[in-house]
Phi, psi and omega in degrees: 000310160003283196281334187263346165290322184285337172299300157323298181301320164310321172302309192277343154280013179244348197264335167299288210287318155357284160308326184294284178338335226244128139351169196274312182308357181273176219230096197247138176270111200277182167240201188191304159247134167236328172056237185270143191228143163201190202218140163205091196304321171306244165026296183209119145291124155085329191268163156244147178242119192272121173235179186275168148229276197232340184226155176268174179296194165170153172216171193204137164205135165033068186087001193217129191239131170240152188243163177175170178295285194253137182206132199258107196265112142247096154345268166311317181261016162070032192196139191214149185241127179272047197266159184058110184073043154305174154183130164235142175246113149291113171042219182258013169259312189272104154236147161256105166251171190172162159268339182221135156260140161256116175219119159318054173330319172296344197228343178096002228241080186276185181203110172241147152249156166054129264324129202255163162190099176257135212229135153199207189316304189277319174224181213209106172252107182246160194192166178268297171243124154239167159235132156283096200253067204286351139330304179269344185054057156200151169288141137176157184249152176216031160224093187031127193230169162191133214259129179229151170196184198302341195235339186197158185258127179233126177234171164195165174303303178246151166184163199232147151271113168256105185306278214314326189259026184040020192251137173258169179216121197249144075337102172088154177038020208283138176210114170239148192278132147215163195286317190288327179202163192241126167259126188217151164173178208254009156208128160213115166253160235205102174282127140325326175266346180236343220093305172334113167242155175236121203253134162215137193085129158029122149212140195214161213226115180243105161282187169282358177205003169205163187237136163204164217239124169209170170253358179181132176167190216204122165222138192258135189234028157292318188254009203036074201222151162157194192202146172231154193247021195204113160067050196240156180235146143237120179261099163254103188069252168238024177231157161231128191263112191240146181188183147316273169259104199226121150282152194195111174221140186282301182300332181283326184065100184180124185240145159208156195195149212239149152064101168059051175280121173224120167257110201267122195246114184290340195272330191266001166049031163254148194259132139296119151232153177169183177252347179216098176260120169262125179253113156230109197308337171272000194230002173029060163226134209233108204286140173187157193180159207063111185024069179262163190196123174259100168280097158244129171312132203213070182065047158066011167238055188343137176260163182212114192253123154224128195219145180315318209224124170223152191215125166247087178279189184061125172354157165323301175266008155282342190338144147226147197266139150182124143289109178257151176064112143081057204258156170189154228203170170191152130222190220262329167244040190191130189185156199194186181201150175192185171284342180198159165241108185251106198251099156289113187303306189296324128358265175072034173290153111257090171279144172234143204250152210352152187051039180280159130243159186223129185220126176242124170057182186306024171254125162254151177227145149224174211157168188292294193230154175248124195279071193233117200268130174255187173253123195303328185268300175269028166061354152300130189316132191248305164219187167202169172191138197259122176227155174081105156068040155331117164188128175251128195244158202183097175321060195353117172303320189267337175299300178053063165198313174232189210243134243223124191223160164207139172205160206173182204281312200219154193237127150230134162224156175287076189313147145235123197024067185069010178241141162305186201223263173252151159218142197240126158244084206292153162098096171034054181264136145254162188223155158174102192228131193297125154252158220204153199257144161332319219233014162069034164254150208293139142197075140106157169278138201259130131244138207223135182229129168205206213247005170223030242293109179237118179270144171226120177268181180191083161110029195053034164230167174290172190207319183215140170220130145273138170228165200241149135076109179044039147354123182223104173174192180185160172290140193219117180328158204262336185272359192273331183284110136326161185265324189285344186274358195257033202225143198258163168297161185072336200307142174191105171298122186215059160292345197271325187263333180346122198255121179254327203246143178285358172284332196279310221292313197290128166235176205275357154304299178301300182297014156208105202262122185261106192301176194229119175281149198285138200263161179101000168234116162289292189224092184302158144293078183324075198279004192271308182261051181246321172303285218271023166265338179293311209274325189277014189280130189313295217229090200232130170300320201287316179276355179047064205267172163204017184316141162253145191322292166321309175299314244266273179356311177321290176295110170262300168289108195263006167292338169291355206288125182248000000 
């Protein structure tokens, strides 16, 4: 009992002449409880040493109390090691426990080993070596922490606490548990107080009813809502939606996404492309506009549906298709243009409303409306039909001056593996078509009026015409036609718009194209300058940064930070 009251008094007359030596400003670690004292100079030279008794040590510095068994004071150097049952508290917010701490008064600066658990209002972070960095008010580890607060469990290998901003900052490995979904990714940082993470580098968010993949992007992960801006998909329902900028909310059951958008319909094997695409998953419809283009595969031959506005709805096997404004389509022997296109799976119609043309191989058709049916079980063109003010053209191939015409009230033709065929033209039909000779020479124009026409083709070109019931015409020397009889009523040639190319669906609109902001971000998340407040920290352990001072000036904007 002596040796250790004398021990005390000794101490406390080396921490006065100590203190007198030391500037008013130094930040001396007090003792508070000492309990049993003693000294052992082999060992720690120079430290005192402190044990529990009946009560644990303690000790306070500058706002902060620490308890422990055992505890090892070097004075003169401000600095004490802590072992067994630790726990330090900053104020009424900060608790630590561990079994063994190093802590540095002068820089302020704890390091606890073994089961480490730092705790406040809002969450509860356990890791094996943490540092406390109570100067800076932030935490971190680089051997795996996991993180708990009210909505989700987080683990990663490396990751930083910043008390004052509730905010993490994770590395390597990173994951979070939540009942509704599971999230990784290799850099995230995580407000405790709003939820929010911020994903940067390779991430992916897998729900109960959707998934989604970005390189950089922001999720609030109370509601399940975000967006990713770099390399991001959500396989939503039975589509996957890929772009830039991609939205995503679960309770709206709703994605939409901006800038170079392709939307994958996995069970119908159709293609999406645009700069502004909408999903909305209870109306199972999916909305696009700015140079949209609807792709479905047909036998290695693609249909390509464009329109200013395009919207597809309906269950899988029910889609309905329709292009508004300015609508126009291509494959590879068909392709055609009108004010709108309305295509039905269940069906298997495709119309296209007003002013359509249709041009299959060097035949234009036209009419009030246009038919086009496919067969439902192989999915091939099956038949068509031209109603109302039939009528088809055609550039005399061998001449390439005059024009090969038929016209009747109403048109139906015949697919056979994807070719026309046959044509039926009914009704008040004319005719005038140039005929040749083996030897491709003219000998004479054929005109004709009867009440029926039946055509048969071969490669889209005629091959044979029949007409049916009192035919009234004849063949006529080319010099015997007038140019004005050689044009049937109604005729108007629109070779000049021929859509040859899946490129032709495209006008000078589309292609200087004014993005559309995405809709469903109200007050978007400035994620640029959230990199570059991550990135511009000089010297940051966790992130192993090295900005120089020189560099840091450069980045002026932080919106530019790519």
């Amino acid at each position: 009992m002596y040796r250790t009251v004398l021990g005390i008094v000794s101490l406390l007359f080396t921490s006065i002449l100590v203190a007198q030596d030391q500037p008013e400003e130094a930040k001396q670690i007090n003792i508070v409880y000492g309990a049993n004292f003693t000294k052992n100079e082999k060992d720690y030279p120079g430290a005192s040493i402190f044990s529990k008794d009946e009560r644990q040590v303690q000790f306070e510095h500058q706002g902060a109390d620490l308890w422990c068994d055992v505890a090892i004071f070097f004075q003169k150097e401000n600095r004490l090691e802590a072992r067994g049952n630790v726990l330090l508290k900053q104020g009424d917010s900060v608790e630590m426990t561990s079994q063994k701490i190093t802590y540095k008064g002068d820089i302020k600066l704890a390091k606890a080993w073994g089961n480490v658990v730092l705790t406040n209002s809002d969450m509860t972070l356990k890791t094996d070596t943490l540092r406390l960095d109570r100067e800076n008010q932030e935490a971190y580890y680089q051997d795996y922490g996991t993180v708990i607060d009210s909505a989700n469990i987080l683990t990663s290998k490396v990751g930083r606490y910043f008390m004052e901003r509730k905010k993490y900052r994770f590395l390597d490995s990173v994951h979070i548990n939540n009942p509704e979904y599971i999230l990784d990714s290799e850099q995230l940082d995580y407000y405790t107080s709003s939820k929010n993470a911020y994903m940067y580098g390779p991430s992916t968010i897998v729900g109960e009813t959707y998934k989604i993949y970005c390189e950089r992007g922001f999720y609030d992960t109370k509601v399940e809502s975000g967006y990713g801006i770099k390399n991001t998909r959500v396989d939503y329902n039975d589509r996957i939606m890929e772009g830039d900028s991609v939205y995503f909310n679960k309770i709206r059951e709703f994605a939409s996404a901006t800038n170079n958008i392709t939307v994958t319909d996995t069970i119908n094997q159709g293609i999406v492309r645009a700069h502004y695409a909408e999903v909305h998953k209870a109306k199972d419809s999916l909305f696009a506009t700015k140079r949209a283009v609807s792709i479905l595969v047909q036998e290695q031959d693609s249909l390509y549906v464009h329109g200013d506005t395009l919207m597809i709805t309906g269950k899988p096997d029910e889609r309905i298709t329709r292009a508004f404004r300015n609508a126009k389509f291509f494959k590879t022997d068909l392709s055609g243009k009108c004010d709108s296109i309305h295509s039905e799976e269940r069906t298997g119609i495709t119309q296209l409303i007003t002013n359509p043309i249709l041009w299959n191989g060097e035949n234009q058709m036209t009419g009030d409306s246009i038919h086009l049916i496919s067969n439902k079980q192989t999915e091939k063109l099956d038949s068509l039909k031209v109603l109302n003010n039939a009528f088809i053209i055609s550039l005399d191939s061998v001449g390439m001056e005059g024009f090969n015409q038929a016209k009747g009230k109403d048109l139906f033709g015949k697919f056979i593996e994807n070719e026309l065929k046959i044509i039926d033209l009914i009704k008040n039909t004319e005719v005038i078509y140039y005929m040749y000779n083996d030897d491709d020479e003219l000998i004479g124009i054929n005109k004709t009026i009867c009440s029926k026409i039946h055509i048969t083709m071969e490669n889209n070109d005629v091959d044979e015409l029949t007409f049916f019931t009192n035919p009234d015409g004849d063949m006529f020397p080319e010099k015997d036609l007038p140019e004005n009889s050689r044009i049937l009523k109604g005729f108007v040639w629109y070779g000049d718009e021929r859509i040859l190319t899946k490129d032709d669906i495209f006008d000078e609109d589309d292609n200087n194209v004014e993005l559309v902001v995405i809709r469903g971000l109200e007050n978007p998340i400035d994620i640029d300058a959230e990199e570059y407040e991550r990135n511009n920290k000089a010297t940051d352990p966790v992130n192993n940064n090295t900005i120089k001072a020189t560099d840091q000036k450069k980045i002026k904007n932080p919106k530019k930070v790519k």
